[in-house]
VEXVOVO-889976 format. One record per residue (C-alpha): z negated, y negated, x negated; residue in one letter; residue number from 1. Coordinates in pm, 1 decimal. Layout:
% VEXVOVO-889976
       zz       yy       xx residu num
        Z        Y        X      A NUM
...
This chain:
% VEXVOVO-889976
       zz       yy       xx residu num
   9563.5   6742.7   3375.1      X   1
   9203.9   6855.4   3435.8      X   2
   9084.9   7133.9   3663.5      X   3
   8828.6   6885.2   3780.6      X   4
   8783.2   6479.2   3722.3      X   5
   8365.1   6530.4   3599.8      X   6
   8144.1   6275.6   3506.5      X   7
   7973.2   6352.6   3152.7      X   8
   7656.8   6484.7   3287.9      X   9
   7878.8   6745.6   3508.1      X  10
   8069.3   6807.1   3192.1      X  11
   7767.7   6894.3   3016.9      X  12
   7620.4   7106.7   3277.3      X  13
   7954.3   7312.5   3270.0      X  14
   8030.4   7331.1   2925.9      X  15
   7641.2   7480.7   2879.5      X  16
   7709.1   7709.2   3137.1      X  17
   8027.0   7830.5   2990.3      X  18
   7925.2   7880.6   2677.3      X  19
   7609.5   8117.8   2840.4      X  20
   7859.7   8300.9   3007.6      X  21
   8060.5   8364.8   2688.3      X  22
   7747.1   8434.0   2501.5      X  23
   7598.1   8703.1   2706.7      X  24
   7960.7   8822.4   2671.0      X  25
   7930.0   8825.3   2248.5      X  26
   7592.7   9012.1   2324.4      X  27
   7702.6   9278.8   2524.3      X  28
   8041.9   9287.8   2253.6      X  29
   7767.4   9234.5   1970.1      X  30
   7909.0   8944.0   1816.2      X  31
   7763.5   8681.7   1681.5      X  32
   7654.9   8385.0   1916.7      X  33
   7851.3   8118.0   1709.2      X  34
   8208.2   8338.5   1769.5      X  35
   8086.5   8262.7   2145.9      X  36
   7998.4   7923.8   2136.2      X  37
   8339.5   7857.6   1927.5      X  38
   8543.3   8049.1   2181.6      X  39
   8362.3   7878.6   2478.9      X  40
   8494.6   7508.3   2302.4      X  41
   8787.2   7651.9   2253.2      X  42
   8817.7   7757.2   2616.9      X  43
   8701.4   7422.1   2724.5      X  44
   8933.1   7255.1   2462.2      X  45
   9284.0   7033.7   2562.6      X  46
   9521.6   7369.3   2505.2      X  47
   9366.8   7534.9   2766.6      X  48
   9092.6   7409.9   3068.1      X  49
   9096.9   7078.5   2929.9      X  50
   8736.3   7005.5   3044.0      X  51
   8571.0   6815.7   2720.2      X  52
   8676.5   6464.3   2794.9      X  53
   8370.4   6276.3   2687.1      X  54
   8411.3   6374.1   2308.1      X  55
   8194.9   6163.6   2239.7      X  56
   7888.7   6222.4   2367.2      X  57
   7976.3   6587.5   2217.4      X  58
   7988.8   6470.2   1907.4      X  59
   7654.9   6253.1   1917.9      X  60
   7470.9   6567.1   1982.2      X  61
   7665.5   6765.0   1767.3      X  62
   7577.6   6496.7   1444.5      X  63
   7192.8   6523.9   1544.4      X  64
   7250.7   6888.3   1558.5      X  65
   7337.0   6885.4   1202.8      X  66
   7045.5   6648.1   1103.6      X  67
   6770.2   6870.4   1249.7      X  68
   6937.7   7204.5   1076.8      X  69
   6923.0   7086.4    743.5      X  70
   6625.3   6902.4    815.7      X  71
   6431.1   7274.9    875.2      X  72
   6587.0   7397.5    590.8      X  73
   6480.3   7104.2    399.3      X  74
   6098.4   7169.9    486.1      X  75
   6132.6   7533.2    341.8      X  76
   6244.7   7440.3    -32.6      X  77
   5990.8   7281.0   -255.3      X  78
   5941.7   7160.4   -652.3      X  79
   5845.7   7500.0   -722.4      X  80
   6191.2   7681.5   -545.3      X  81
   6362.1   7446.0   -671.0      X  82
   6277.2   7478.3  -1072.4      X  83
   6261.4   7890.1  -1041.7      X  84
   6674.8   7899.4   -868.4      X  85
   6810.4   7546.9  -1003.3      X  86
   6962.2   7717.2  -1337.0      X  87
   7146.7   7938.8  -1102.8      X  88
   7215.1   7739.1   -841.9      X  89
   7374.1   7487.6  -1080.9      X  90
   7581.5   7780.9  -1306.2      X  91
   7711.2   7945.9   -968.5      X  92
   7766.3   7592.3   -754.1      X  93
   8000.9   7451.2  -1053.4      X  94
   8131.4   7775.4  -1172.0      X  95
   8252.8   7887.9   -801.0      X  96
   8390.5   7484.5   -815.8      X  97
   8577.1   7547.1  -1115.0      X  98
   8750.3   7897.8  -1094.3      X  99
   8843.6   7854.5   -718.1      X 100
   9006.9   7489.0   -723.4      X 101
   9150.6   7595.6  -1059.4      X 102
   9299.6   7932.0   -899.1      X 103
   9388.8   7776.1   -576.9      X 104
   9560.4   7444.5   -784.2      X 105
   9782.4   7729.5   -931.0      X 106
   9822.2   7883.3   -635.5      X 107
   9942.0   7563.4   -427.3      X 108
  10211.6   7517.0   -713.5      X 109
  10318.5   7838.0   -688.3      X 110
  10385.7   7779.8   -341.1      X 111
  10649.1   7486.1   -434.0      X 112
  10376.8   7252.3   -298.5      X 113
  10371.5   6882.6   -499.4      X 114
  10078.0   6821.0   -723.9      X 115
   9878.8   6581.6   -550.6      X 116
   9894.4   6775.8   -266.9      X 117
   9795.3   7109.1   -482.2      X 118
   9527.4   6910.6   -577.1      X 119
   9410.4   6820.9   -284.2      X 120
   9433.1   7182.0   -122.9      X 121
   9251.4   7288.9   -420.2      X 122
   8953.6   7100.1   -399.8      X 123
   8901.6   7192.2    -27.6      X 124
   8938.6   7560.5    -63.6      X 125
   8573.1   7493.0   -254.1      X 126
   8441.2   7359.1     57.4      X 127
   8184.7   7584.0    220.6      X 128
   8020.6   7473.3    566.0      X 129
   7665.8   7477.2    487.1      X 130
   7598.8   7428.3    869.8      X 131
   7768.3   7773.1    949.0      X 132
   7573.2   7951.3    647.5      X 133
   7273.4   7821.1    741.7      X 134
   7284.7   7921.3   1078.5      X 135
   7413.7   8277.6    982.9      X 136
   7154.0   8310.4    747.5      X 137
   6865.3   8194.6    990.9      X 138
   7007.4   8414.6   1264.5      X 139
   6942.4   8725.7   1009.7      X 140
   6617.6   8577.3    932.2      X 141
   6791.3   8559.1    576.5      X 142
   6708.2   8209.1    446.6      X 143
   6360.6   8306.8    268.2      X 144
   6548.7   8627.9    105.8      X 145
   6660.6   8588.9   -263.3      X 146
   7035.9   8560.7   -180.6      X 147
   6965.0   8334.1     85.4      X 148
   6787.4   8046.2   -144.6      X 149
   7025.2   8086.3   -423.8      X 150
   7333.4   8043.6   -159.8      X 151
   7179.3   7759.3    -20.0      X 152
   7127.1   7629.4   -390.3      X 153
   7469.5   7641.0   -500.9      X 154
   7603.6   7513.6   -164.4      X 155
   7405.5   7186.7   -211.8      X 156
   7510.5   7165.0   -575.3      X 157
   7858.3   7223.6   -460.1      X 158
   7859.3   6929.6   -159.4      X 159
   7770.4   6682.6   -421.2      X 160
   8023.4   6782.5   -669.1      X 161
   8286.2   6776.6   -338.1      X 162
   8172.8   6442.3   -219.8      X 163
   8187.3   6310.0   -629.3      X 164
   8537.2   6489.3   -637.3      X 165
   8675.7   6350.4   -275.6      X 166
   8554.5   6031.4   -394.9      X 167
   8774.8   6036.0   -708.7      X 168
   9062.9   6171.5   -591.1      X 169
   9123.1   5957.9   -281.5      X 170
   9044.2   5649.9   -481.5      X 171
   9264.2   5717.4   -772.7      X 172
   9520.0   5957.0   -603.5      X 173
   9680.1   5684.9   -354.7      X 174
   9861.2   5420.2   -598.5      X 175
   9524.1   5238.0   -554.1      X 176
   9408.7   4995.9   -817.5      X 177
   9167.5   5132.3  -1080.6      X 178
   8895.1   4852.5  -1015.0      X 179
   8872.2   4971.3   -663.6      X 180
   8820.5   5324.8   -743.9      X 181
   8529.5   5225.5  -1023.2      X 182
   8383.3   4990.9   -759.3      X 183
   8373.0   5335.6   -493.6      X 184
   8221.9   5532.3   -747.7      X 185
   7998.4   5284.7   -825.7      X 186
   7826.5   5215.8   -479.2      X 187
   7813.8   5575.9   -416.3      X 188
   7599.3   5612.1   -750.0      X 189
   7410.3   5296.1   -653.3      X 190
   7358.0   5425.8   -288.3      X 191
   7262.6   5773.6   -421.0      X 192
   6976.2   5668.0   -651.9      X 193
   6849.8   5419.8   -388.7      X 194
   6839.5   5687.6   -127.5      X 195
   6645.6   5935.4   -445.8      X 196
   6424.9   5641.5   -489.8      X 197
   6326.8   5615.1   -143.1      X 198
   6271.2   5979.7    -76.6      X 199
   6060.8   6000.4   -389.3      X 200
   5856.3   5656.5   -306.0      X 201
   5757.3   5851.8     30.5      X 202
   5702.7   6174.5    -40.2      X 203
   5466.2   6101.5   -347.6      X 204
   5276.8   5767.3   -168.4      X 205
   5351.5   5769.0    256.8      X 206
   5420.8   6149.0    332.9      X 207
   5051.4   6303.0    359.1      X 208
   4816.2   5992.4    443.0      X 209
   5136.8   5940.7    737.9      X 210
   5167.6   6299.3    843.1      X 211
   4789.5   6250.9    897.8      X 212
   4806.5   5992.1   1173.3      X 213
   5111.6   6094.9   1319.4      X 214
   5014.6   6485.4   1371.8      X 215
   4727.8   6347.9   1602.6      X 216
   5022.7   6383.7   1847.8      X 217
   5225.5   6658.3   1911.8      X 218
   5469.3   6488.3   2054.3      X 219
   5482.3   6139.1   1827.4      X 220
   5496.9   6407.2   1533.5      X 221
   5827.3   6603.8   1665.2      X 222
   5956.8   6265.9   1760.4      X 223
   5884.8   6134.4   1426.9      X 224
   6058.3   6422.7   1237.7      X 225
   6405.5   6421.8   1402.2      X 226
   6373.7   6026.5   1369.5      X 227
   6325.6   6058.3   1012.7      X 228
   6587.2   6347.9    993.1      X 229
   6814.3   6122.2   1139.8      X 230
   6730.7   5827.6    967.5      X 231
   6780.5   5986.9    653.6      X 232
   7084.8   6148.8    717.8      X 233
   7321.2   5841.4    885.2      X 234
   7190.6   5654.6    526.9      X 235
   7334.5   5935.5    386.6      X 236
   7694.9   5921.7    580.1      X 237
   7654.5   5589.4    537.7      X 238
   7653.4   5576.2    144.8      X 239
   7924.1   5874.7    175.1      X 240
   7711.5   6148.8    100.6      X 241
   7731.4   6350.4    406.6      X 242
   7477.3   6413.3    708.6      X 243
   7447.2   6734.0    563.1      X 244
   7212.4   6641.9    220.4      X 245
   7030.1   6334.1    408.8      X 246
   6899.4   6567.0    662.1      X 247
   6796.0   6820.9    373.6      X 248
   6692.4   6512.5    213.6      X 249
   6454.9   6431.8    494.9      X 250
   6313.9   6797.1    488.8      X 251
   6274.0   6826.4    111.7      X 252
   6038.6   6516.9    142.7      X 253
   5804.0   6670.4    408.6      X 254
   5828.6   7012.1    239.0      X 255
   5463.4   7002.1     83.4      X 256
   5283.4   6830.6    386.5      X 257
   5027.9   7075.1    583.8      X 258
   5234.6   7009.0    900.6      X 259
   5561.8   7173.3    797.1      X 260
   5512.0   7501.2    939.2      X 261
   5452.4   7369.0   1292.1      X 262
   5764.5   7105.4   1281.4      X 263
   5969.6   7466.8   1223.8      X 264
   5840.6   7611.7   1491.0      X 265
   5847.0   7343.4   1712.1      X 266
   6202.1   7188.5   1616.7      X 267
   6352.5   7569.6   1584.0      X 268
   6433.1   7582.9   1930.3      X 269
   6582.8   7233.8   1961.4      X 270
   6769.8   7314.3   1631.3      X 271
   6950.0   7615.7   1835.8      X 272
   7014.2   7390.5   2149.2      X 273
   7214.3   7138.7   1943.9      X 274
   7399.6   7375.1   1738.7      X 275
   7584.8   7465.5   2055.6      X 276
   7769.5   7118.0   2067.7      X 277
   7835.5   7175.1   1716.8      X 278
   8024.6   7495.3   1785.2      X 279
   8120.3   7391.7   2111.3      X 280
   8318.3   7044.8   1937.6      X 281
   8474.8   7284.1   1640.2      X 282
   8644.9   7513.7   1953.2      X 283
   8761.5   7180.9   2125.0      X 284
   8913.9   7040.1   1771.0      X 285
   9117.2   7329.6   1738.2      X 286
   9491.3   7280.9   1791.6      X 287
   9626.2   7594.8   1880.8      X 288
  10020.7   7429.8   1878.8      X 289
   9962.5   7391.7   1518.7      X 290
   9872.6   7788.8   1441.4      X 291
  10243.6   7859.7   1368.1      X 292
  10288.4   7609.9   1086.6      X 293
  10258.0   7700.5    704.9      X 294
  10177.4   8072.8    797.3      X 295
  10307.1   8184.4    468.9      X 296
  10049.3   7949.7    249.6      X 297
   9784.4   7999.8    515.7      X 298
   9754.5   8345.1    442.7      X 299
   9770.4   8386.5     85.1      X 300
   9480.4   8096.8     46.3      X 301
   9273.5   8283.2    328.8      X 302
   9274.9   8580.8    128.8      X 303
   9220.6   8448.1   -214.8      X 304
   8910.1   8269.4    -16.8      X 305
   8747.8   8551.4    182.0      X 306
   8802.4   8838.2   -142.6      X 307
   8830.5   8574.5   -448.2      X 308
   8549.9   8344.4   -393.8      X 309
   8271.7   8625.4   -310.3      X 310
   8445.1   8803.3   -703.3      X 311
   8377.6   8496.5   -842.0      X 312
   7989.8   8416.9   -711.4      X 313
   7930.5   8817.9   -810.2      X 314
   8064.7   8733.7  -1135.7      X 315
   7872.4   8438.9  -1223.5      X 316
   7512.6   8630.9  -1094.9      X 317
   7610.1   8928.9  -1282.6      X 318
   7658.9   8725.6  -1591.7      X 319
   7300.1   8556.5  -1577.5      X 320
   7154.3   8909.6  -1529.4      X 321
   7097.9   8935.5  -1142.6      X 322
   7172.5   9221.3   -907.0      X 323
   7560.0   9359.8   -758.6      X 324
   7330.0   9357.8   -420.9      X 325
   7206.8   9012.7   -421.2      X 326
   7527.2   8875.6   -562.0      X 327
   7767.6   9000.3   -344.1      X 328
   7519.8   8917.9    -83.1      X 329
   7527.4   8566.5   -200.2      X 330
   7894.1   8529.9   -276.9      X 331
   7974.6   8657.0    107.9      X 332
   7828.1   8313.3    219.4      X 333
   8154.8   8128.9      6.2      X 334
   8432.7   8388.8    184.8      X 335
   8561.5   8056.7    432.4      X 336
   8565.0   7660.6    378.2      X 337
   8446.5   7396.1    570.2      X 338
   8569.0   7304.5    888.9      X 339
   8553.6   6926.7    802.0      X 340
   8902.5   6999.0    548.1      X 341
């Protein structure tokens, strides 16, 4: 039973409000604004108020929310970021892949869990949620740091190994026949060069001689962006690489135009609007009748995830010759996993 039968726009209204309320909360408690905006969803969730009924209009804005985020970040990397940190980015992305599903694999068996399922567990303990890094790191005005690009590096390197992995796994995990799992693996190769093609086509040929028209008009320019973001991101999902890396995608290819600077200022604040249904729809997906369950496993992986995975980013960097600072700083962005496993 709800407190009150709303309409969606009424369910907006007081889910923004709540979510203030809880925020100026966090401030005066000095918390960060996304522990507030998760608490306020969980609040408004079905274990306790019970308010968010129209899920999905939540989770419409919440998907565009994610579009426009790593669109911004998109429009801050270019060729030259991207040859000076790849070697890193590469070498820490896999390596963090590597030890930690390899660790938690053993660690899952350990447990007396089966293999498939150790596997499984495994390979989502490497999950990171870019969209939670990337906000932390923007809200410390971290993202242009040293730290900040290399953890953003190795986070995209590691969501394409994850989707690759995923891929594999659930095609040739589940009994199903080995043709099938070639022809997955196959369209998602096919769909990823097409979409590489595409961005490359425009950046190099349509992105300045467009971005020329368009930015005649403030508004048909900001319009244009998260259309594009968007755009670029559901072909993304849609091939089965993620919203995440077609809305980076989308940035990457407007990264060199002379109108990138004002579409971050512009979309910044619109970025930090969204975000709140993004936050707001984690709380509200959390099932807090389920908290009791595997305690045991829980808390062995959540350790070996907030203290091993930061050893083993400092490791890597201090192998290739950079700083304790900047790789501890870096290796604090991997201490969780992804909300999506």
């Amino acid at each position: 039973m709800t407190l009150l039968e709303l309409n969606t726009f009424n369910e907006i209204a007081l889910l923004i409000g709540l979510a203030t309320a809880l925020g100026i909360i966090g401030m005066v408690l000095r918390q960060p604004m996304i522990v507030a905006f998760i608490a306020a969803g969980l609040l408004a969730g079905p274990d306790v108020l019970n308010i968010v009924r129209s899920t999905e209009a939540v989770s419409l804005l919440s998907q565009i929310s994610i579009a426009v985020l790593l669109f911004l970040v998109g429009l801050k990397l270019d060729t030259g970021l991207v040859r000076s940190l790849g070697r890193v980015a590469v070498a820490t992305g896999l390596g963090q892949v590597a030890f930690t599903s390899a660790i938690g694999f053993v660690l899952c068996l350990a447990m007396g869990l089966d293999w498939l399922t150790s596997l499984y567990v495994a390979v989502a303990l490497t999950f990171s949620s870019t969209i939670i890094i990337v906000k932390l790191l923007s809200d410390k005005r971290e993202v242009e740091s040293l730290h900040g690009k290399i953890a953003l590096g190795f986070l995209i390197v590691q969501d394409l190994f994850v989707v690759f992995a995923m891929v594999v796994v659930s095609t040739f995990g589940l009994n199903r026949p080995e043709a099938h799992g070639e022809a997955v693996l196959s369209s998602l190769l096919i769909g990823t060069l097409g979409l590489i093609v595409l961005a490359w086509v425009f950046t190099r040929h349509l992105a300045e001689p467009l971005m020329r028209i368009i930015s005649r008009s403030w508004e048909l320019l900001i319009i244009f962006a998260v259309a594009w973001a968007a755009g670029l991101a559901a072909m993304a999902d849609f091939i089965g690489l993620g919203k995440e890396l077609g809305g980076l995608l989308a940035g990457v290819t407007l990264a060199s135009t002379p109108v990138r600077d004002l579409l971050v200022a512009r979309l910044a604040p619109l970025r930090d609007f969204l975000l709140l249904f993004f936050f707001l729809s984690l709380g509200a997906g959390m099932d807090l009748s389920s908290l009791g369950e595997q305690v045991g496993p829980a808390i062995v992986l959540s350790i070996f995830v907030l203290v091993g995975n930061p050893l083993i980013v400092l490791a890597i960097m201090g192998f290739m010759g950079y700083r304790k600072r900047t790789g501890f700083l870096a290796g604090l962005t991997v201490a969780q996993i992804s909300s999506s496993v």
